[in-house]
Backbone as XML, in Angstrom:
<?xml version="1.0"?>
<chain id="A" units="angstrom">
  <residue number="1" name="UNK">
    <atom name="N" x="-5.513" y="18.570" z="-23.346"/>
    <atom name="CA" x="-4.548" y="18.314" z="-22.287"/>
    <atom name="C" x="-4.888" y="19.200" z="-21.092"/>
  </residue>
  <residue number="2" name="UNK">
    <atom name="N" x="-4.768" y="18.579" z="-20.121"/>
    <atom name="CA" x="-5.067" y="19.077" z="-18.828"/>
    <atom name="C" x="-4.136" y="20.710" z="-18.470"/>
  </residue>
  <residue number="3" name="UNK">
    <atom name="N" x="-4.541" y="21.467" z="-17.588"/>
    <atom name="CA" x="-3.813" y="22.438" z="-17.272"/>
    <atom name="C" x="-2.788" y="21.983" z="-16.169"/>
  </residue>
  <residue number="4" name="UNK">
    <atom name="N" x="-1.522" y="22.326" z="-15.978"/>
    <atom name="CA" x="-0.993" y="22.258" z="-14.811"/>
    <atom name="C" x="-0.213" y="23.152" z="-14.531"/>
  </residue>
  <residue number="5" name="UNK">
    <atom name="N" x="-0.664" y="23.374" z="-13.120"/>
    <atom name="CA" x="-0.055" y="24.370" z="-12.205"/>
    <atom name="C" x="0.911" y="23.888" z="-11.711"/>
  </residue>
  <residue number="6" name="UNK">
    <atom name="N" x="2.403" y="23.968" z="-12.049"/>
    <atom name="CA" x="3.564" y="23.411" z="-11.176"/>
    <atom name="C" x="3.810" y="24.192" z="-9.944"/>
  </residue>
  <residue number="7" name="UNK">
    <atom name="N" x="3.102" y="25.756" z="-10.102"/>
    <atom name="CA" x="3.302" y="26.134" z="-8.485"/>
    <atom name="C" x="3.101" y="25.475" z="-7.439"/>
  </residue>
  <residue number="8" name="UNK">
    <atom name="N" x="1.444" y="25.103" z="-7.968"/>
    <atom name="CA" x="0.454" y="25.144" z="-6.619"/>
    <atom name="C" x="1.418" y="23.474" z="-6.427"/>
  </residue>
  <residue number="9" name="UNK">
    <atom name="N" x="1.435" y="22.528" z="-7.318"/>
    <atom name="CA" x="2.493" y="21.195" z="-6.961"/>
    <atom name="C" x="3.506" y="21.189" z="-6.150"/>
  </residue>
  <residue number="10" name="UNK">
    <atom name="N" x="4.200" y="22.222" z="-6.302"/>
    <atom name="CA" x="5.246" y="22.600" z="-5.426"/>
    <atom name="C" x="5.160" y="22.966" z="-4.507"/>
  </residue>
  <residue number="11" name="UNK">
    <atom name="N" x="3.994" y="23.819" z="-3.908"/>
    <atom name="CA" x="3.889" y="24.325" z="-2.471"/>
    <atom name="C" x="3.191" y="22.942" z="-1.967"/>
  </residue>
  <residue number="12" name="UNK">
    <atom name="N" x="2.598" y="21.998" z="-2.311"/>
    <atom name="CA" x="1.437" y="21.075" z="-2.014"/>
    <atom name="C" x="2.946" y="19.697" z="-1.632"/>
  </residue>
  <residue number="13" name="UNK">
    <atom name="N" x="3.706" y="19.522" z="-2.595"/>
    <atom name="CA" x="5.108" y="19.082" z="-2.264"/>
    <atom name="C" x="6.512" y="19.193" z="-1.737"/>
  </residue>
  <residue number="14" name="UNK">
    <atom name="N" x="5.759" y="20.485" z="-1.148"/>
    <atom name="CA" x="7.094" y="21.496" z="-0.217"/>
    <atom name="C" x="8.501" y="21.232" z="-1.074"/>
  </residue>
  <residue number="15" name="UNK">
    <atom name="N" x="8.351" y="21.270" z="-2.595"/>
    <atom name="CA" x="9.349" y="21.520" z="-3.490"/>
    <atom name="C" x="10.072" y="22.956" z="-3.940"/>
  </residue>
  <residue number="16" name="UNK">
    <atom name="N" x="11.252" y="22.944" z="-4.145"/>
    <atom name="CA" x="11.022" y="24.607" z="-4.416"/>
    <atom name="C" x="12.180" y="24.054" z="-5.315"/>
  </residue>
  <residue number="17" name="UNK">
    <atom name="N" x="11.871" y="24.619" z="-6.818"/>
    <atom name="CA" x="12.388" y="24.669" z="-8.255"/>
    <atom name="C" x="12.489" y="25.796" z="-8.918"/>
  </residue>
  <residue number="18" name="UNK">
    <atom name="N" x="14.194" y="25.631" z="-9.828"/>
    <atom name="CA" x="14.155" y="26.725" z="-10.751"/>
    <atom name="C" x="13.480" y="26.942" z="-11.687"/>
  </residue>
  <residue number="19" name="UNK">
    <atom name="N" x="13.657" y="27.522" z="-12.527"/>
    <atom name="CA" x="12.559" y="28.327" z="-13.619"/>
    <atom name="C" x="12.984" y="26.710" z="-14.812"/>
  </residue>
  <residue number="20" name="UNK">
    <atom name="N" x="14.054" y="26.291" z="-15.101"/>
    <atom name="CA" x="14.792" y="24.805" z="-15.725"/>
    <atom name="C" x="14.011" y="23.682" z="-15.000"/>
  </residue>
  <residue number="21" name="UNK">
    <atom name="N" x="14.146" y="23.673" z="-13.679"/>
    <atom name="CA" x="13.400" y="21.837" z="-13.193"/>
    <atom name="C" x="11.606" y="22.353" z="-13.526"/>
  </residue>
  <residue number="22" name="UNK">
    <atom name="N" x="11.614" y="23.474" z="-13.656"/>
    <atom name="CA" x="10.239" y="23.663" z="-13.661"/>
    <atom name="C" x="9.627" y="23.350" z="-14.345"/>
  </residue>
  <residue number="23" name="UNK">
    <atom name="N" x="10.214" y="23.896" z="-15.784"/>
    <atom name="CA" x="10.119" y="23.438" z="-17.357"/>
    <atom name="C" x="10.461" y="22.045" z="-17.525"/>
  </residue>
  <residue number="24" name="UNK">
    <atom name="N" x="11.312" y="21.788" z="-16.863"/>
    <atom name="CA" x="11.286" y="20.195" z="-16.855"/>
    <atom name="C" x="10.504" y="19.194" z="-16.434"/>
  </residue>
  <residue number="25" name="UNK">
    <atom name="N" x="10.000" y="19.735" z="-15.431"/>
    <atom name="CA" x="8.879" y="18.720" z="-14.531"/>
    <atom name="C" x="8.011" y="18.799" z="-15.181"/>
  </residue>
  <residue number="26" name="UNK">
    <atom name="N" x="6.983" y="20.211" z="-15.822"/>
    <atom name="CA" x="6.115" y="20.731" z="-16.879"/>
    <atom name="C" x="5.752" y="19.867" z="-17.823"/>
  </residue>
  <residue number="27" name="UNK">
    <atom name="N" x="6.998" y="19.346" z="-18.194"/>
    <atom name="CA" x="7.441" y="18.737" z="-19.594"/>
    <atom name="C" x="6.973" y="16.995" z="-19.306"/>
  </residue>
  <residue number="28" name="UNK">
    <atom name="N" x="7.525" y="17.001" z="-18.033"/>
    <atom name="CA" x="7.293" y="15.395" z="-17.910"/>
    <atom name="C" x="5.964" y="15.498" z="-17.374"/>
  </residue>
  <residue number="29" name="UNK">
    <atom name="N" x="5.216" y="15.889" z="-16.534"/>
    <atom name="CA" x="3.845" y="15.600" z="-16.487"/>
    <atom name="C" x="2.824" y="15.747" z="-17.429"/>
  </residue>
  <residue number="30" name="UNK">
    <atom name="N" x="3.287" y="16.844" z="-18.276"/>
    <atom name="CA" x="2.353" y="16.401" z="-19.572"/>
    <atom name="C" x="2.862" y="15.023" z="-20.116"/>
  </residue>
  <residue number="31" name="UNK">
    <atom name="N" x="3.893" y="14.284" z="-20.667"/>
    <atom name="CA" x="3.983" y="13.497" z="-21.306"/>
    <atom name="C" x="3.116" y="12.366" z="-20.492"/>
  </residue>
  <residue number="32" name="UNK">
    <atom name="N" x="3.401" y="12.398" z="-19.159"/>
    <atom name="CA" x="2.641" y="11.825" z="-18.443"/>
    <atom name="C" x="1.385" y="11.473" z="-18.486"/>
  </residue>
  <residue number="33" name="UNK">
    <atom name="N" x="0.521" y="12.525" z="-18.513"/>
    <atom name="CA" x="-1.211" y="12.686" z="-18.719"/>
    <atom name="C" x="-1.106" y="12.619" z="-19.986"/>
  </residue>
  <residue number="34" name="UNK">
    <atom name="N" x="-0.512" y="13.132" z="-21.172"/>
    <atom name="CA" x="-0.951" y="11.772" z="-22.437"/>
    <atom name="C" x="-0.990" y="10.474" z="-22.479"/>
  </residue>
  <residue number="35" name="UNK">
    <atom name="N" x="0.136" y="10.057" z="-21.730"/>
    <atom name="CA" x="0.510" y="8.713" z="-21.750"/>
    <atom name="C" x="-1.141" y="7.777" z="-21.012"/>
  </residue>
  <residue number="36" name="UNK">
    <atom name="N" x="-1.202" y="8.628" z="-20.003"/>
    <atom name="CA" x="-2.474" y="8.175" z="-19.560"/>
    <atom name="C" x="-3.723" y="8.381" z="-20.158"/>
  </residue>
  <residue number="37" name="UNK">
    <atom name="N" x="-3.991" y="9.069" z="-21.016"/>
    <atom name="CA" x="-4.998" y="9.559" z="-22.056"/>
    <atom name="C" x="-4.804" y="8.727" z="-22.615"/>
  </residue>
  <residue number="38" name="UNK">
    <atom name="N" x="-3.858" y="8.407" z="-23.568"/>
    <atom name="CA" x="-4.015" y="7.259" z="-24.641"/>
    <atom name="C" x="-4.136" y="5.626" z="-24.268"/>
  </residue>
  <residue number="39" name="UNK">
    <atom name="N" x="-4.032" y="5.738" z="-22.813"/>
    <atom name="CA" x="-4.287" y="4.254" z="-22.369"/>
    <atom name="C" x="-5.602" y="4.346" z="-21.835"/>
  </residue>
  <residue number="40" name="UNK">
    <atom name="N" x="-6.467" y="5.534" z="-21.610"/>
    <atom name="CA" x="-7.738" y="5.575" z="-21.456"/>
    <atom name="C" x="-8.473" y="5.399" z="-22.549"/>
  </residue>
  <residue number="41" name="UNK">
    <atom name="N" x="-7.887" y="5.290" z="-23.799"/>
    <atom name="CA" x="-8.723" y="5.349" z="-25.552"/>
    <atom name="C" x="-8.639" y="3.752" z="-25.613"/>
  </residue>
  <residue number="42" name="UNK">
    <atom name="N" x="-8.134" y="2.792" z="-24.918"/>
    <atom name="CA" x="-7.763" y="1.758" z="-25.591"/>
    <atom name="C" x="-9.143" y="0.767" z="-25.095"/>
  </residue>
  <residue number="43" name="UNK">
    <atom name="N" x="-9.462" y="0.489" z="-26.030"/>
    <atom name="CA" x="-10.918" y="-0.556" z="-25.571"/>
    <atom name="C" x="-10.411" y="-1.660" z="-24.782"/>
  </residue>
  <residue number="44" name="UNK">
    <atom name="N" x="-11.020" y="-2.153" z="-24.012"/>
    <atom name="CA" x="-10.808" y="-2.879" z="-22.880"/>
    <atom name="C" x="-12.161" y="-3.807" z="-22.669"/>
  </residue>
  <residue number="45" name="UNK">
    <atom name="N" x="-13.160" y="-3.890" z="-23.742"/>
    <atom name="CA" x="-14.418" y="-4.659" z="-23.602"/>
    <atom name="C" x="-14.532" y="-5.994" z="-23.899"/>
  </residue>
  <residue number="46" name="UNK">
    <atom name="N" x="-14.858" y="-7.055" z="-22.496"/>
    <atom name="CA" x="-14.817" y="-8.147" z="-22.677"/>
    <atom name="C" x="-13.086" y="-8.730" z="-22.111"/>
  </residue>
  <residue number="47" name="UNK">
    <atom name="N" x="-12.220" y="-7.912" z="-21.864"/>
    <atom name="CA" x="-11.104" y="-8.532" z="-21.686"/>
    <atom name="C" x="-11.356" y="-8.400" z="-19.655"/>
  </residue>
  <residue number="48" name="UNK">
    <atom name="N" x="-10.952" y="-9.410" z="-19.102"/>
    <atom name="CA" x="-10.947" y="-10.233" z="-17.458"/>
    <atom name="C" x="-9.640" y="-9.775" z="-16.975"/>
  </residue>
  <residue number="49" name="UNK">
    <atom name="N" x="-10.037" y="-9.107" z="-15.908"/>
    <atom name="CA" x="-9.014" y="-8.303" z="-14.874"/>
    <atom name="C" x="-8.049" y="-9.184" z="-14.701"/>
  </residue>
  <residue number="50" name="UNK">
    <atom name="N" x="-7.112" y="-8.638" z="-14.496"/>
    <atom name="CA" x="-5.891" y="-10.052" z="-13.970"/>
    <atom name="C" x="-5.781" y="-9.953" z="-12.405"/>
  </residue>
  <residue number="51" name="UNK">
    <atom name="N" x="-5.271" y="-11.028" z="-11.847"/>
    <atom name="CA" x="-5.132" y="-10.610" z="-10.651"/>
    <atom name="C" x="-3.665" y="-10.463" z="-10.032"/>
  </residue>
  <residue number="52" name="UNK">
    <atom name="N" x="-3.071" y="-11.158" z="-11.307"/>
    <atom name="CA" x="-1.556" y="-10.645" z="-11.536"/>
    <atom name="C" x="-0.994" y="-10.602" z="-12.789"/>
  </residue>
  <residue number="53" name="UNK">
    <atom name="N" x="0.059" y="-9.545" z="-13.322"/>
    <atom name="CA" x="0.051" y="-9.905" z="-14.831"/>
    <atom name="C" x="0.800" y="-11.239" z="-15.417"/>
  </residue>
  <residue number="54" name="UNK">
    <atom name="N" x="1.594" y="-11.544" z="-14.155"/>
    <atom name="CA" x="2.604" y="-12.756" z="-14.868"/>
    <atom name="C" x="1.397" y="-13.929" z="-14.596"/>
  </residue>
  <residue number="55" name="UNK">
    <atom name="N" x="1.591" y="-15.225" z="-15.727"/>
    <atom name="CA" x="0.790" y="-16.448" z="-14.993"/>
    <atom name="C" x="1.706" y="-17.316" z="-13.771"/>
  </residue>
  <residue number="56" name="UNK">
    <atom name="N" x="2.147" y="-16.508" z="-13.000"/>
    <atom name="CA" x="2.487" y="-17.070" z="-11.995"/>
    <atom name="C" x="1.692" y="-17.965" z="-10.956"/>
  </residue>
  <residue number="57" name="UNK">
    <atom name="N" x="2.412" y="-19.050" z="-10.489"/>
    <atom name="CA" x="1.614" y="-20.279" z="-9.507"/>
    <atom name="C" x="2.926" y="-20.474" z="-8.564"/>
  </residue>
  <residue number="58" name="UNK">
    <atom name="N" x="1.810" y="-20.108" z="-7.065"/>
    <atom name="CA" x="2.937" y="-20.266" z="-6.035"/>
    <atom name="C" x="2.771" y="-21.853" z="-5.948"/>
  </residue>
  <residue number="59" name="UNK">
    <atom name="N" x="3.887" y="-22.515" z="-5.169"/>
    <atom name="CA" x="4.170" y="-23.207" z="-4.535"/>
    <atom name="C" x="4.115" y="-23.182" z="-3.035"/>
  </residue>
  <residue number="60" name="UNK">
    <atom name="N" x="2.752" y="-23.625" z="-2.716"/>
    <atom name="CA" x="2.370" y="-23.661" z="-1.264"/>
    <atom name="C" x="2.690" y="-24.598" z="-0.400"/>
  </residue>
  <residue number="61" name="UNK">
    <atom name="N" x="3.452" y="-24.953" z="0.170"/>
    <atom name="CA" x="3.623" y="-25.826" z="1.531"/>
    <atom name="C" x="2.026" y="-26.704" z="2.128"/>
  </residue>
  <residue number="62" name="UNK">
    <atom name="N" x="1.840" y="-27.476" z="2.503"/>
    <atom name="CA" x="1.266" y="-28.256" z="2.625"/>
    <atom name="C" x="0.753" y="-27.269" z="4.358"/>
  </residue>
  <residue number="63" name="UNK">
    <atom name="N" x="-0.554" y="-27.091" z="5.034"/>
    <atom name="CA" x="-0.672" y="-26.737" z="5.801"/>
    <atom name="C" x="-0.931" y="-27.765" z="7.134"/>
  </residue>
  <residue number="64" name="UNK">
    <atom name="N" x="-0.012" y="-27.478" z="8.113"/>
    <atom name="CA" x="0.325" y="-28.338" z="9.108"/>
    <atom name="C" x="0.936" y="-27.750" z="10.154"/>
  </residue>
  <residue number="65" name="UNK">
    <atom name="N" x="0.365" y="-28.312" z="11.574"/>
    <atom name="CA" x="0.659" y="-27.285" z="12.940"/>
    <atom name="C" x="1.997" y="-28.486" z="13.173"/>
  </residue>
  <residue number="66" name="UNK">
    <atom name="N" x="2.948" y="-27.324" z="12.987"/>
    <atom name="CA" x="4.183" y="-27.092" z="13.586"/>
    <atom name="C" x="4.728" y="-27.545" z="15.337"/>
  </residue>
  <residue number="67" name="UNK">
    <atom name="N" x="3.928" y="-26.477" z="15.595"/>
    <atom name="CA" x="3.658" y="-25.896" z="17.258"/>
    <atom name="C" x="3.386" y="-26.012" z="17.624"/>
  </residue>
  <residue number="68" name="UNK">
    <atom name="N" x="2.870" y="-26.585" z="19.355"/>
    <atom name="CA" x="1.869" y="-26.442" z="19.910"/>
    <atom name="C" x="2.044" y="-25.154" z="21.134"/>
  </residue>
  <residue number="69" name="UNK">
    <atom name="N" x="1.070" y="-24.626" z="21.537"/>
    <atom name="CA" x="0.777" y="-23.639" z="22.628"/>
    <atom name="C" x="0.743" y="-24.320" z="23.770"/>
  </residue>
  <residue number="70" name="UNK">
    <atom name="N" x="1.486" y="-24.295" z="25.032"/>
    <atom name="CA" x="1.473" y="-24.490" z="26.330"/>
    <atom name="C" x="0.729" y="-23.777" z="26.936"/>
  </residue>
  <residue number="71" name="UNK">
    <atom name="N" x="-0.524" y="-23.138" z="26.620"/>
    <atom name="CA" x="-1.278" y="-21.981" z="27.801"/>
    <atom name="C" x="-1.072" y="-21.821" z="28.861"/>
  </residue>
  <residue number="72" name="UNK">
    <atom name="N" x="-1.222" y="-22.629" z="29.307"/>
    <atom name="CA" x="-0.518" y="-23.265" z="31.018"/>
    <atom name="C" x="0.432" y="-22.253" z="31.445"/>
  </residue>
  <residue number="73" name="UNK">
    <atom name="N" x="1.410" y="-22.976" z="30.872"/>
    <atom name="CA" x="2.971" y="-22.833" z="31.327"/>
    <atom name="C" x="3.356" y="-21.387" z="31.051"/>
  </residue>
  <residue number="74" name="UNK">
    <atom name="N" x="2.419" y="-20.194" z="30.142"/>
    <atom name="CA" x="2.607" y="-19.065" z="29.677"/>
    <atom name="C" x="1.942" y="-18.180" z="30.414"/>
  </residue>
  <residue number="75" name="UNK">
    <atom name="N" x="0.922" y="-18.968" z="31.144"/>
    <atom name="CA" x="-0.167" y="-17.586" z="31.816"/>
    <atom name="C" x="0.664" y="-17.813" z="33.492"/>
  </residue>
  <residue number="76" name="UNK">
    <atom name="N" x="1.217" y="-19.224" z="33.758"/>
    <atom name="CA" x="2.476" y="-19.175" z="34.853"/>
    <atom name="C" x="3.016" y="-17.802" z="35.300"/>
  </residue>
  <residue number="77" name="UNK">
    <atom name="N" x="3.546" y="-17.289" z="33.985"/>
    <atom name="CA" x="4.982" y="-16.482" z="33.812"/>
    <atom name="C" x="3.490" y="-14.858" z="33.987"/>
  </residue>
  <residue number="78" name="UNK">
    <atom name="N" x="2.541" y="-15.055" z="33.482"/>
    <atom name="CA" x="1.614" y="-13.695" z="33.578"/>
    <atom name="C" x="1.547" y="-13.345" z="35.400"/>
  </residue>
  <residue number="79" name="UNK">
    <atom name="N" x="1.874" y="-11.785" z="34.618"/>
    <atom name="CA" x="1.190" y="-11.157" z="36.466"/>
    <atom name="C" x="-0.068" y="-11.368" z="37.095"/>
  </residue>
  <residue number="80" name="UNK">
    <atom name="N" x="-1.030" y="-11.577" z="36.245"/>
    <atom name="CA" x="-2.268" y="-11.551" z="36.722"/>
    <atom name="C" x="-2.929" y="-12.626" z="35.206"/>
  </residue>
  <residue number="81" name="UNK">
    <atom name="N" x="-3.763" y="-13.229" z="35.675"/>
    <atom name="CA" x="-4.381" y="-14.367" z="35.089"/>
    <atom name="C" x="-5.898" y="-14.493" z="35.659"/>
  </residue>
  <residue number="82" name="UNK">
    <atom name="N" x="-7.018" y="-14.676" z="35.052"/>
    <atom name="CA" x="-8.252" y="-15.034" z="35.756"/>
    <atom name="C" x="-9.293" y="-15.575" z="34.424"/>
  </residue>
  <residue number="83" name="UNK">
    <atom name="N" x="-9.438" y="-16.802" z="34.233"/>
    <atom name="CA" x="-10.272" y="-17.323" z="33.733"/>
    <atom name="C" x="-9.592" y="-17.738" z="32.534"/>
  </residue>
  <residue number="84" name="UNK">
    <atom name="N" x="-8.417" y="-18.267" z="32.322"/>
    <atom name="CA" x="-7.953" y="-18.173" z="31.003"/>
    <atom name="C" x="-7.396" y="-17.414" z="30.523"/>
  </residue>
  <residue number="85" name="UNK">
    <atom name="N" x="-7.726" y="-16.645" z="31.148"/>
    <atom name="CA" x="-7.745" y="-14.684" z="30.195"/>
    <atom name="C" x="-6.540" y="-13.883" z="31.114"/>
  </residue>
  <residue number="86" name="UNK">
    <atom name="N" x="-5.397" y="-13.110" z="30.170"/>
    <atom name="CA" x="-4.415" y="-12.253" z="30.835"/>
    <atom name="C" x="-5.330" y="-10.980" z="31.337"/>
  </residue>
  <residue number="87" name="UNK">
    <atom name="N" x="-4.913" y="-10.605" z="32.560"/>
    <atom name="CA" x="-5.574" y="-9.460" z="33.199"/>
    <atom name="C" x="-4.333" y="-8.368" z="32.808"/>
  </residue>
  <residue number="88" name="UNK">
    <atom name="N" x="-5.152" y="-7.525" z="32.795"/>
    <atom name="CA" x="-3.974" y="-6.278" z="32.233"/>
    <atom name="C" x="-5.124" y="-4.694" z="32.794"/>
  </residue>
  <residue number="89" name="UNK">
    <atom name="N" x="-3.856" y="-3.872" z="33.007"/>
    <atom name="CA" x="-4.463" y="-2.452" z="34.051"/>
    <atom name="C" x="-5.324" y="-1.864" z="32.932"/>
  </residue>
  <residue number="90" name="UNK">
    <atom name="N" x="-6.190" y="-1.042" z="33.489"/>
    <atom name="CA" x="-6.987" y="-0.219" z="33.078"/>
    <atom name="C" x="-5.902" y="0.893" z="32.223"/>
  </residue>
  <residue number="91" name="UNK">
    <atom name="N" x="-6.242" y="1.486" z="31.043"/>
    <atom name="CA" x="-5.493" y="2.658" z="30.547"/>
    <atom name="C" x="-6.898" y="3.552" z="30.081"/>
  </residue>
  <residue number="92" name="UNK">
    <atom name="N" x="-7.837" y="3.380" z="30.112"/>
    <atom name="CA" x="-8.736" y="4.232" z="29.318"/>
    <atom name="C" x="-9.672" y="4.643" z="30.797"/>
  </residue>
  <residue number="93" name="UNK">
    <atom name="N" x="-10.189" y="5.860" z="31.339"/>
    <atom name="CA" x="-11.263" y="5.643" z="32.324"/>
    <atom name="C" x="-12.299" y="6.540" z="31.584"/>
  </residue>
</chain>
């Protein structure tokens, strides 16, 4: 089992604990890093990543333009316009 420093955790988590949450937290991060140890022992050879665990299947909508864009009527309303393209001020020199 791994060593852990609940100090250095605590200054690194700007936590500050009694001598009780200390032992407590202590307590749960080891159970923790076993828990993860023993799921690192478990063979896993030949078994295919999931890409989700449920077999879930969305229901996708059929893809179809809604909308159309007026360019026109939008670069109108722009301060400055030249070639299609919104003109906008310099911020970087």
């Amino acid at each position: 089992m791994a060593d852990i420093d609940i100090d250095h955790l605590c200054r690194l988590a700007r936590l500050e604990l009694d001598a009780a949450e200390r032992a407590a937290a202590e307590a749960d991060l080891a159970r923790i890093i076993a828990m993860v140890d023993q799921m690192q022992s478990v063979d896993t050879a030949g078994i295919q990543p999931l890409a989700h665990p449920l077999p879930a299947i969305q229901r996708l909508r059929a893809d179809q333009v809604t909308e159309t864009v007026d360019r026109s009527r939008f670069q109108e309303l722009a301060p400055a316009v030249e070639d299609g393209l919104y003109l906008v001020p310099r911020v970087v020199e």
